[in-house]
C-alpha positions in Angstrom: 30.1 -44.9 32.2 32.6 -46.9 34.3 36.4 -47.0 34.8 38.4 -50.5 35.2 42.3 -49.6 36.4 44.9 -52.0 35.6 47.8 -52.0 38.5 51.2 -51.6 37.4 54.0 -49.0 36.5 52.7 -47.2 34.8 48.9 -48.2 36.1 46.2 -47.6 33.3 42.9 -46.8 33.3 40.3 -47.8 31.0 37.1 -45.6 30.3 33.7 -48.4 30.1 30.8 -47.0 27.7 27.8 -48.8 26.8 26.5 -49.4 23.8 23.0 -50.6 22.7 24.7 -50.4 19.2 27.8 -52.4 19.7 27.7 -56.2 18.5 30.9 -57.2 20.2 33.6 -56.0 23.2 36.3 -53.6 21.7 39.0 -52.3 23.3 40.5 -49.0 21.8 43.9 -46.9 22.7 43.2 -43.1 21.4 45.8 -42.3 18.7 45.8 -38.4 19.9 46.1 -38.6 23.6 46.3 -42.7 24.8 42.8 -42.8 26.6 41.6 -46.4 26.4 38.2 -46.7 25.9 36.3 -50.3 26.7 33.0 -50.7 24.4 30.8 -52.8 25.8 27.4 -54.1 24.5 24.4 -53.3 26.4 23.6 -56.9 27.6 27.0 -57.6 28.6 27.9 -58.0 31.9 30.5 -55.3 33.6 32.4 -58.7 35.1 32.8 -59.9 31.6 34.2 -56.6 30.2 36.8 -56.2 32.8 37.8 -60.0 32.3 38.1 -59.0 28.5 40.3 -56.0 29.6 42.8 -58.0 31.7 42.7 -60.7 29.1 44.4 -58.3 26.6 46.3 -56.6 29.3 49.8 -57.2 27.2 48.7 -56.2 24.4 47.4 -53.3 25.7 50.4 -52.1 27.8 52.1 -52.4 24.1 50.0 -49.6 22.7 50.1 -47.8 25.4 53.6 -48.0 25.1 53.7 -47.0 21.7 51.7 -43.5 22.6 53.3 -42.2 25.3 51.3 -41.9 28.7 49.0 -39.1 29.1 50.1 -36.2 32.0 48.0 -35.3 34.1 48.2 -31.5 34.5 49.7 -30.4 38.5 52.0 -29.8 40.7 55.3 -32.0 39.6 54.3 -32.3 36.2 55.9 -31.4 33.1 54.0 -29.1 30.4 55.8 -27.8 27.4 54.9 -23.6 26.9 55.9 -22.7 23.4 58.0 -25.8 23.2 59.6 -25.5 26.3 59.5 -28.1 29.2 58.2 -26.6 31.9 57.7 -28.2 35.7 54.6 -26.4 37.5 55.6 -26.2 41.0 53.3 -24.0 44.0 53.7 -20.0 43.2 52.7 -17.3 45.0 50.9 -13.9 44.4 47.7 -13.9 41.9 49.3 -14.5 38.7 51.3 -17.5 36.8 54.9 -16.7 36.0 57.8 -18.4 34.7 60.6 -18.6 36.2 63.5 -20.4 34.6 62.6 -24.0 33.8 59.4 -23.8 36.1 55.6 -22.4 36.0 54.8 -21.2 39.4 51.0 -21.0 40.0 49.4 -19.8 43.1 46.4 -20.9 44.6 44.9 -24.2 46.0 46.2 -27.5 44.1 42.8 -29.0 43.4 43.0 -25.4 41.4 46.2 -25.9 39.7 44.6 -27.6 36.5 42.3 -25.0 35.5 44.3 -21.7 36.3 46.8 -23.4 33.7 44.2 -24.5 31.5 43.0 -20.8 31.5 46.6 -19.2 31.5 47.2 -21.6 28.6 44.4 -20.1 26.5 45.0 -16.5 27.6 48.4 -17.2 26.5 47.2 -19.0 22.8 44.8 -16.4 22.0 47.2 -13.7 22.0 49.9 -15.7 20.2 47.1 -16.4 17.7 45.7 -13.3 17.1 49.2 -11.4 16.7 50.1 -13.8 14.1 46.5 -13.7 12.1 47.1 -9.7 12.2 50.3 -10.4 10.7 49.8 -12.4 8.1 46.2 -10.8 7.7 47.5 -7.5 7.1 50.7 -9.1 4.3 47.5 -10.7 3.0 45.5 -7.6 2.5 42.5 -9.2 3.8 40.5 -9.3 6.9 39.2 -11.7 9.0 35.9 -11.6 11.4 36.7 -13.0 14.7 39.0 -16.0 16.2 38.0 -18.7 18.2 39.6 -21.5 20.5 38.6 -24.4 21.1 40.0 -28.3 21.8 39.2 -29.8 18.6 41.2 -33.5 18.2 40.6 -33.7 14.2 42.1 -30.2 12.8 44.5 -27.7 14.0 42.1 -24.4 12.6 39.7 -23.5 10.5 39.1 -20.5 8.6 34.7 -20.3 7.2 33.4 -18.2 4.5 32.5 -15.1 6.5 36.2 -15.1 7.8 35.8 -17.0 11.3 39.2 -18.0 11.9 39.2 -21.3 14.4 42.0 -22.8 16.3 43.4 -25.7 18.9 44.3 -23.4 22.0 46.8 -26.4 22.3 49.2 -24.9 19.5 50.3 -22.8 22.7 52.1 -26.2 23.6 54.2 -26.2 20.7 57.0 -24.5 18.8 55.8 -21.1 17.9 56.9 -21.6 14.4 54.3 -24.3 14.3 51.7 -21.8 15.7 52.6 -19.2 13.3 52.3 -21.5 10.2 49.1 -22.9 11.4 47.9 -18.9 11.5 49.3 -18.5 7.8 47.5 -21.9 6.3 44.2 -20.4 7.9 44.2 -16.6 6.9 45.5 -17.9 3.3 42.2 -19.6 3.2 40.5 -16.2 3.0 42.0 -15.8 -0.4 41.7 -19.2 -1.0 39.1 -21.7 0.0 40.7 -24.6 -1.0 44.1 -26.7 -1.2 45.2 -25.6 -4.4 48.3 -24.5 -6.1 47.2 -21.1 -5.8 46.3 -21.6 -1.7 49.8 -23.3 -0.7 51.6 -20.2 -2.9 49.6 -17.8 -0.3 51.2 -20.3 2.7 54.3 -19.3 1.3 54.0 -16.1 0.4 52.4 -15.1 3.8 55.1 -18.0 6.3 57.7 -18.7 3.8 58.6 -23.0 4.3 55.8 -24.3 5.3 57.1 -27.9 5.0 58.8 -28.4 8.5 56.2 -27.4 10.5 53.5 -29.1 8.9 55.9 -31.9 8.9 56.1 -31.7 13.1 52.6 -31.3 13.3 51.6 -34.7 11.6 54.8 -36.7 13.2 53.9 -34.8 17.1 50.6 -33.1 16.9 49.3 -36.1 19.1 51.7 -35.5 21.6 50.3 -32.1 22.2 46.4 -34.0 23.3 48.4 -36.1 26.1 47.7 -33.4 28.8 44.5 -34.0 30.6 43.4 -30.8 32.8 40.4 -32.4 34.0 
């Protein structure tokens, strides 16, 4: 795997794979978090694929455009905590504060990215599991355990045993929208489907569901534009 950067403001840089399955050069723009990716068949040479890239350069910048850039998580940048803009700027001490419109992290900067990354899911998992009590216990049911992970095609899970699964992103957004995510997933331990009967649990156990669900499928994306690699 390759990169090809395209110069400019902003610059952009395009992830090459290979592909002894491909038939044909495709260029793809991530609808969840703007990486471009560069497909390129096995016997095709690198020269060729970054001609192909440059080639469709406008068009590219266009959907790029149309995403929103991805942030790369450091100092200077701007990360929203329960919906709130945050800059990270250098703290000091051990721990990760906030302190009016800024998130002071200590440490080394090549370290900056993973503290918040860790702070981050600290921070979801407690969020999370406060609200699955809550709405666990209106429910009158229990659940096994919670997990987190960075999944890019659902927002939770809940399985038959009562595992309840979430996107540590949620922490990102409004925490109404990281409450009702909670309340769709423990209603699936009454009800295991999308029925009538499941979205009158959603609103029993949230109340209106409609907004946030709403945000999620018109911003959800947004939330997968910060890289902490």
């Amino acid at each position: 795997m390759g990169h090809i950067i395209l110069g400019g403001n902003p610059p952009i840089e395009v992830v090459v794979k290979r592909s002894a399955r491909a038939r044909r050069l495709s260029l793809r723009v991530s609808a969840l978090d703007g990486r471009v990716t560069l497909t390129l068949p096995k016997t095709v040479p690198a020269r060729e694929g970054e001609a192909f890239v440059r080639a469709k350069e406008d068009w590219l910048r266009g959907h790029v455009a149309k995403q929103g850039q991805s942030v790369t998580v450091g100092i200077g940048a701007v990360l929203p905590v329960e919906g709130v803009p945050l800059r990270i700027a250098p703290g000091e001490g051990r721990s990760l504060r906030i302190e009016g419109d800024r998130l002071l992290v200590p440490g080394p900067e090549d370290r900056v990215a993973a503290r918040v990354q860790g702070w981050l899911k600290t921070l979801a998992r407690d969020r999370l599991a406060s609200a699955s009590d809550r709405y666990a216990s209106r429910l009158g049911r229990g659940y096994d355990r919670i997990t987190l992970r960075d999944t890019r095609s659902r927002w939770g899970s809940c399985t038959h045993d009562g595992g309840l699964m979430y996107s540590w992103r949620l922490i990102l957004a409004w925490p109404e929208v990281l409450d009702y995510v909670a309340a769709h997933e423990v209603a699936h331990l009454a009800e295991m489907n999308h029925s009538d009967a499941f979205w009158a649990q959603v609103t029993h156990l949230y109340g209106d569901w409609k907004p946030a669900r709403a945000w999620l499928r018109k911003h959800g994306h947004e939330l997968h534009r910060y890289r902490f690699e």
